[in-house]
C-alpha positions in Angstrom: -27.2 -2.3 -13.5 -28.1 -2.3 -17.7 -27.9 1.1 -17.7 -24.1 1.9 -18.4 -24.7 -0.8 -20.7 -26.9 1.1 -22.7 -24.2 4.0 -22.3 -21.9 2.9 -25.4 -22.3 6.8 -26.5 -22.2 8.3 -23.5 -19.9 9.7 -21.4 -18.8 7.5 -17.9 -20.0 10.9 -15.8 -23.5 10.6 -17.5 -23.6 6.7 -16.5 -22.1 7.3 -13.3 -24.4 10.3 -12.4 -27.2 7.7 -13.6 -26.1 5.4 -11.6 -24.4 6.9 -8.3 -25.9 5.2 -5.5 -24.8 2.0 -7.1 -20.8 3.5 -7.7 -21.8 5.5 -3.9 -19.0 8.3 -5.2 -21.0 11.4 -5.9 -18.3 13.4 -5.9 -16.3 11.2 -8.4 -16.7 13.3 -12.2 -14.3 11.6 -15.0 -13.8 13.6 -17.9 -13.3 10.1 -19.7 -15.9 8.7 -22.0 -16.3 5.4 -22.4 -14.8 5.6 -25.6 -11.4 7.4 -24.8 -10.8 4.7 -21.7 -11.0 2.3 -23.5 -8.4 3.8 -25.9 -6.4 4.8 -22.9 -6.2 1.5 -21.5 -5.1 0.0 -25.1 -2.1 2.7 -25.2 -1.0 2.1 -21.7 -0.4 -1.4 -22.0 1.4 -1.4 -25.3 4.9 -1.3 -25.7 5.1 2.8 -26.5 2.0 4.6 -24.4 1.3 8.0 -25.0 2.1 10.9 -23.3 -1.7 12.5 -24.2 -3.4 8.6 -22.9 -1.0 8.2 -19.9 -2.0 11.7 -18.3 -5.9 11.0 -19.0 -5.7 8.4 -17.5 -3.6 9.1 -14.5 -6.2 12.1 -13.9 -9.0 9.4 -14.3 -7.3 7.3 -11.8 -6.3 10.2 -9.3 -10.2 10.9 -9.3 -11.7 8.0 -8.1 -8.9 7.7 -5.8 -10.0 10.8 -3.9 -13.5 10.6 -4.2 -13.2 7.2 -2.4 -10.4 8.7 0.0 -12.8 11.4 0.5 -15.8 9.1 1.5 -14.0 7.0 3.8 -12.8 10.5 5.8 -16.6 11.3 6.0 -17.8 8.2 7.6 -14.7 8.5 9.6 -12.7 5.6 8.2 -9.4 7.6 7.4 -7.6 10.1 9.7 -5.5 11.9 7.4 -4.0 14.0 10.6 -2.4 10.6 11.3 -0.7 9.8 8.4 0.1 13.2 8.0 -0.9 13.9 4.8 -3.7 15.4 3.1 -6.5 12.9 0.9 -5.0 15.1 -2.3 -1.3 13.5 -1.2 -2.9 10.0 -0.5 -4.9 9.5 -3.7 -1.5 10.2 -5.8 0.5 7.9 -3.7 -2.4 5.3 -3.4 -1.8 5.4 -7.4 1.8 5.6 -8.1 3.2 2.6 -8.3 0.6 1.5 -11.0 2.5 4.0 -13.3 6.0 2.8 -12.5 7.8 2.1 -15.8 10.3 -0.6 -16.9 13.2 -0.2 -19.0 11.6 -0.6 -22.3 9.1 2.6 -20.7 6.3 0.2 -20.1 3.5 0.2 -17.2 4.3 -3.4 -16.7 1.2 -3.4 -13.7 -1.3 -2.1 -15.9 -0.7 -4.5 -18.6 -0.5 -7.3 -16.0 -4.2 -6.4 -15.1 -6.3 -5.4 -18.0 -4.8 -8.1 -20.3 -5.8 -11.1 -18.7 -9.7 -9.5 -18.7 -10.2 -8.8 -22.6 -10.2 -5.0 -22.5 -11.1 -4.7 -26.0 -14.4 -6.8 -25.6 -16.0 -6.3 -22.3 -18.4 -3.5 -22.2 -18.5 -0.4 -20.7 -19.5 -1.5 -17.3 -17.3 -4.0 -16.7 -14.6 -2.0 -18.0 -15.3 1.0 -15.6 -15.5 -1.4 -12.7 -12.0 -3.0 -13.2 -10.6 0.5 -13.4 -12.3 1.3 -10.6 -11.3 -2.2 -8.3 -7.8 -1.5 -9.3 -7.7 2.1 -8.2 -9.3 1.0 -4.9 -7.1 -1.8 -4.3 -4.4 0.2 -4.8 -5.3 2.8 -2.4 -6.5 0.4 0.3 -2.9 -1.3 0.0 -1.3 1.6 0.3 -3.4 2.9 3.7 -2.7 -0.3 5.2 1.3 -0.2 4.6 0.9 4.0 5.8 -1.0 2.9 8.8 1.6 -0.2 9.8 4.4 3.2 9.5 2.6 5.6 11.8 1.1 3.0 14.2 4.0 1.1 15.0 3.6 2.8 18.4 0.2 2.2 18.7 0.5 -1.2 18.3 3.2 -1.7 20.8 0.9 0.2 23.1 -2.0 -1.9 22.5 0.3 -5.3 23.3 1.1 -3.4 26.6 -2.3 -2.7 27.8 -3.7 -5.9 27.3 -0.9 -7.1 29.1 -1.6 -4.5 32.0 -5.3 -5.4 31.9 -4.8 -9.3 32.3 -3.0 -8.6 35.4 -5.9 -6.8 36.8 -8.7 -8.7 38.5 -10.6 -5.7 38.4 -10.7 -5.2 34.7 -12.1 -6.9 32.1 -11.5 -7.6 28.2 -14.5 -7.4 25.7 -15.8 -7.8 22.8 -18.7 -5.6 21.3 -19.9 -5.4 18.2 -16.2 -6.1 17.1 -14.7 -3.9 19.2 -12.3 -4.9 22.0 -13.4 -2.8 24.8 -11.9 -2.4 28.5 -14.6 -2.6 31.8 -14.3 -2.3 34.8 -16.2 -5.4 36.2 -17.9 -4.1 39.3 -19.4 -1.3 37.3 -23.3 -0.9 37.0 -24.7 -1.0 33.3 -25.7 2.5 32.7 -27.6 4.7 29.7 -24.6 6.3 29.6 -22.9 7.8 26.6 -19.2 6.9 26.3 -16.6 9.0 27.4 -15.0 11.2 24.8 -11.4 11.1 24.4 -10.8 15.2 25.4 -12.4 14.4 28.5 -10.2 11.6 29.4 -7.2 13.2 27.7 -7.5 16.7 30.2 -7.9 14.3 33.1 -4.9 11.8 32.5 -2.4 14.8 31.5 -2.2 16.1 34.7 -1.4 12.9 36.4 0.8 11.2 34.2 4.7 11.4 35.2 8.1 10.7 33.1 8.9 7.2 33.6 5.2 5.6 34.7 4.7 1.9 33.3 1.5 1.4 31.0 -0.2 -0.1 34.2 0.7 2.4 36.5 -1.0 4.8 33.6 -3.9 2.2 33.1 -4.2 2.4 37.0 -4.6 6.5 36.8 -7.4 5.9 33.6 -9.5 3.3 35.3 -9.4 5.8 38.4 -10.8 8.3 36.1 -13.1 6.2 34.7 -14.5 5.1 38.2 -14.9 8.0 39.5 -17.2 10.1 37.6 -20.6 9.4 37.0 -21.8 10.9 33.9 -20.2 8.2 31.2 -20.6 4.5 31.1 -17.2 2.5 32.5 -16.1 1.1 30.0 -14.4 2.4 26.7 -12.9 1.1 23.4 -9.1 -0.4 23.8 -7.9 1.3 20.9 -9.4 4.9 21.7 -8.1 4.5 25.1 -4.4 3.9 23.6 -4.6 7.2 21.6 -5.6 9.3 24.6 -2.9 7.6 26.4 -0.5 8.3 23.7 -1.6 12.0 23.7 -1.6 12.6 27.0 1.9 10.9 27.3 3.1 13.5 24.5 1.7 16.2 26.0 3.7 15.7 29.6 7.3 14.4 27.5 7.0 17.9 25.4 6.1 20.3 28.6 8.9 18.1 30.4 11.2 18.2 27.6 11.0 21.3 25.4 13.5 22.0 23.2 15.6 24.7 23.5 15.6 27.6 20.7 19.4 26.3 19.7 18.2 22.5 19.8 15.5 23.1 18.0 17.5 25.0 14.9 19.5 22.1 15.0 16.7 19.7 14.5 15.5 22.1 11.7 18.8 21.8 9.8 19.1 18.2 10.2 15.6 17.4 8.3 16.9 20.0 6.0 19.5 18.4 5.1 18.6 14.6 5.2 15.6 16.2 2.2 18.4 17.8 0.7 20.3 14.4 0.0 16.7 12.6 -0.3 15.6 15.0 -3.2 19.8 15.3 -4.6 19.8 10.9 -4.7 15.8 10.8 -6.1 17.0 13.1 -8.7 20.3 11.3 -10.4 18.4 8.1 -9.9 15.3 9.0 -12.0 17.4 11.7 -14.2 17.9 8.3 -17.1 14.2 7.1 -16.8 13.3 10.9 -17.9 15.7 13.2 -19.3 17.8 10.5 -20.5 14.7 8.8 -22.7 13.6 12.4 -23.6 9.8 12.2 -21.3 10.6 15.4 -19.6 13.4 18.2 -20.8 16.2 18.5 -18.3 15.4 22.5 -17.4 12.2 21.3 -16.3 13.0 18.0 -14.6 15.3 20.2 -12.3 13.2 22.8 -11.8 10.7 19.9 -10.5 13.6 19.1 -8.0 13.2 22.7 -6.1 10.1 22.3 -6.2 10.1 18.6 -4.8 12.7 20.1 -1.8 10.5 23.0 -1.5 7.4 20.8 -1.1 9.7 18.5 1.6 10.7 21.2 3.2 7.1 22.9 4.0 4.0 20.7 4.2 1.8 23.3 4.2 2.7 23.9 0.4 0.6 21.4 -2.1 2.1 19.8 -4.8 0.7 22.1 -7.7 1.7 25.9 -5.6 5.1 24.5 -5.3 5.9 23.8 -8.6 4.0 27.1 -9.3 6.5 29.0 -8.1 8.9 28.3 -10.8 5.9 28.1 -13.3 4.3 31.7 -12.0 2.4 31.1 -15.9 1.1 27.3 -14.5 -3.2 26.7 -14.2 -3.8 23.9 -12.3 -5.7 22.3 -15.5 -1.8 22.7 -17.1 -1.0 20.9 -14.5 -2.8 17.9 -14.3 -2.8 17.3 -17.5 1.0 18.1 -18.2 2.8 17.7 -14.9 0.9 15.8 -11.8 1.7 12.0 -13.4 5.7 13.1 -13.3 6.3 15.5 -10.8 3.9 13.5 -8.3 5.6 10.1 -8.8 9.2 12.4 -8.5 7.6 13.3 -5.5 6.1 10.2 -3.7 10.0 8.6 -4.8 11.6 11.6 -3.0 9.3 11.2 0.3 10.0 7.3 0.3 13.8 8.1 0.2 13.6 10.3 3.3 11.0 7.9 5.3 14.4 5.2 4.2 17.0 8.0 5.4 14.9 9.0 8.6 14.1 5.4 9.6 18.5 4.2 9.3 19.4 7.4 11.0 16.7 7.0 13.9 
């Protein structure tokens, strides 16, 4: 723990390499030193930050973000194919809003958090650390409001089987090691491993029908669960509502598929609802950039196509779509010129259409 104190000369990569099972983010490398943080911080929070500080430190910021992103999807803590977006797209959205602006052109956030700890007088350690609990509170805070968005379902779900469950004397709520689990209470322990969810899933498809109630589809999964001998009968409330949530899918889709025409329509629709998204995120922001002169109107529109382009196709990233109006772009170029702007423009677009999609659904 002395060691990045000793550090004053160093850069943070050397003290964190020094030092990585403490920060546990091997895969974290700023290209800060001590030094230039602390002189990024200093412009950030004044009344007229920097263009060169502000991208430094977004890239800092944007780095720890996804190395922590990154170790929470390896010990299987975040499921990006749930949220639908991939840890590059989370990090910058985890850190946007600490790089929204007032009118002056201020990051009123930042200077609301590295004032009131004496920036210019703690040392390097604590400094790195406050950046560091910022970035991941940020990130958490915005995984838990992503997670409340795509598992609304879920959660209704989960009210509905525990209602199902009470009403069965044959079932059983508990609790292991945290984790609500569902039993069936005449079951013999066994050395069993537990079920995995493909194995439940393939067996539940072909049973389920259009218009079954969560018990009658509770019923069919405890059947399952009874009848085979070669997993233990129990299994974990919440993995049981995602297999039952697949499963359901699976049977609305093969029951429901959309014709060729339907589907076009469905296509132009989202089209144009990110067409009005990007067209409104675009005269809304146009004063807070072109008009104060941080980005030249030529390329604030062209980040608009490629903001549309990015909407419209989410297998594109964030630095190939702009690309393709910048063919001359490196993806150094762009994190140090571009990603703080054109992501932010970005996250506000997606925000817009997550507003239009929600009033029109």
């Amino acid at each position: 723990m002395r060691l990045l104190s000793k550090c004053s000369k160093l850069s943070l990569v050397r003290c964190v390499s020094s030092c990585e099972r403490f920060f546990a983010l091997t895969s974290f490398l700023p290209v800060l030193s001590s030094e230039e943080l602390r002189q990024a911080i200093a412009s950030l929070i004044s009344d007229r930050p920097t263009r060169r500080h502000t991208g430094r430190f977004v890239d800092l910021c944007y780095r720890i973000a996804l190395a922590y992103l990154r170790q929470k999807q390896r010990i299987g803590r975040l499921n990006p194919d749930l949220l639908g977006l991939p840890p590059e797209d989370l990090a910058m959205d985890g850190i946007a809003d600490l790089f929204e602006r007032d009118d002056a052109g201020r990051f009123p956030r930042l200077a609301a958090y590295f004032e009131p700890i004496g920036h210019e007088e703690v040392d390097d350690q604590t400094l790195f650390e406050a950046t560091r609990r910022l970035v991941f509170s940020k990130v958490n805070d915005s995984l838990f409001r992503d997670y409340r968005e795509a598992d609304a379902s879920l959660a209704n779900l989960l009210r509905s089987l525990k209602r199902a469950i009470k009403e069965r004397p044959d079932l059983v709520l508990e609790r292991r090691s945290g984790v609500l689990w569902v039993r069936v209470k005449a079951s013999e322990p066994r050395a069993h491993p537990v079920a995995p969810p493909e194995f439940l899933e393939a067996h539940l498809t072909p049973a389920i029908r259009q218009g079954m109630t969560t018990g009658d589809v509770l019923h069919v999964a405890v059947d399952v669960l009874a009848a085979q001998t070669h997993y233990v009968q129990r299994y974990p409330l919440t993995l049981l509502a995602r297999v039952i949530r697949s499963a359901t899918v699976r049977v609305n889709e093969a029951a429901d598929t959309p014709s060729d025409e339907a589907a076009s329509l469905v296509r132009e629709d989202m089209a144009r609802l990110i067409e009005r998204s990007v067209a409104a995120t675009q005269s809304a922001m146009w004063a807070s950039y072109v008009g104060k002169g941080k980005v030249d109107e030529a390329t604030y529109a062209l980040y608009f196509r490629a903001i549309q382009d990015r909407l419209n196709d989410s297998d594109l990233t964030n630095y190939e779509a702009l690309r393709a109006y910048l063919p001359e772009l490196s993806r150094e170029a762009y994190g140090q010129r571009h990603r703080a702007v054109f992501e932010y423009l970005s996250k506000s677009a997606r925000d817009r259409l997550r507003h239009r999609l929600r009033k029109e659904g």
